[in-house]
N, C-alpha and C positions, 0 to 999 in steps of 0.2 A: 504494500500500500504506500510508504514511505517512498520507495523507490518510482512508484509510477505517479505520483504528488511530485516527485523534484525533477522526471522526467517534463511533465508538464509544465510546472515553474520556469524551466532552463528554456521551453520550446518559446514559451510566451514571450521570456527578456530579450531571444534572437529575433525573435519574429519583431519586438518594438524596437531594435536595432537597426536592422534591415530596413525597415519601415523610415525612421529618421535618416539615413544614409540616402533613399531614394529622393524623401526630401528637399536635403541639403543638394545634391548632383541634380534636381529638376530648380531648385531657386538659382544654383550657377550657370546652366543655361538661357534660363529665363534674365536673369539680370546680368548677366556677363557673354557669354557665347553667341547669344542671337545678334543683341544688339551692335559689339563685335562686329561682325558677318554682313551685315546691312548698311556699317559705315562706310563711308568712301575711303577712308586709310586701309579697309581690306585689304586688295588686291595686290597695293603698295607692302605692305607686311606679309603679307603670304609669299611675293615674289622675292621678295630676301631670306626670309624662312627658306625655300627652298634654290636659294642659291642663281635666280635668275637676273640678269641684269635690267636696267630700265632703260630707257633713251639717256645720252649723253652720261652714263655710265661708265667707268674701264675700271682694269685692276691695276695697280702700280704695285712693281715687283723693287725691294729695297736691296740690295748686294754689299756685300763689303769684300773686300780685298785680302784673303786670306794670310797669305804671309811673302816675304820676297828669299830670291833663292840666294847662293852663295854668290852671284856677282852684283848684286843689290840691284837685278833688273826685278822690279813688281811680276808675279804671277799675276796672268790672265784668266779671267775666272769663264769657263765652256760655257755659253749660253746660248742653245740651240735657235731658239724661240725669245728674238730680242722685244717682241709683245706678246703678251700674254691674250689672249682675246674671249675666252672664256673658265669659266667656274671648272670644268674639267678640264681644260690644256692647265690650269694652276693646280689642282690635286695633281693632277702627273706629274710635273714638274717638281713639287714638292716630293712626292714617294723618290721620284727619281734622283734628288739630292741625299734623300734620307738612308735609299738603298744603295747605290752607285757611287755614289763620291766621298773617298776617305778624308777626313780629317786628320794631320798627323798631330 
């Protein structure tokens, strides 16, 4: 008897749980997500969220000079792609420093 009273007890406190939790997750839609979604700054946010550029957008790539050799001529640093022109030629480029070119 005991056991199926605490069984029920436990079911109810999940259940008002669950219950408050839908709540809370439908007032953040309703007063955060929708309105969100229907501004005009949307489109503008979502396109940088997902890494797209806009008009009169670029990416500026910064370098520095790694080190100079024993005749004190400057190393030139390989840069295939002297513009970057999109969100993935600069992931590439990155892995491709991070994987391929030693640092000594």
């Amino acid at each position: 008897m005991f056991v199926n009273y605490n069984s029920i007890k436990l079911a109810i406190e999940e259940t008002a749980l669950q219950s408050e939790q839908k709540k809370l997750e439908l007032a953040f839609t309703e007063n955060f997500q929708l309105p969100y979604e229907r501004s005009e700054y949307a489109q503008y946010f979502l396109k940088h969220e997902n890494n797209i550029l806009l008009s009169k957008e670029f990416i500026i790539k910064f370098q520095t000079i790694d080190s100079t050799n024993n005749t004190g001529e400057v190393k030139e640093i390989e840069n295939k792609n002297s513009f970057i022109e999109s969100p993935q030629q600069s992931r590439r480029q990155f892995f491709y420093e991070k994987l391929f070119i030693k640092k000594p």
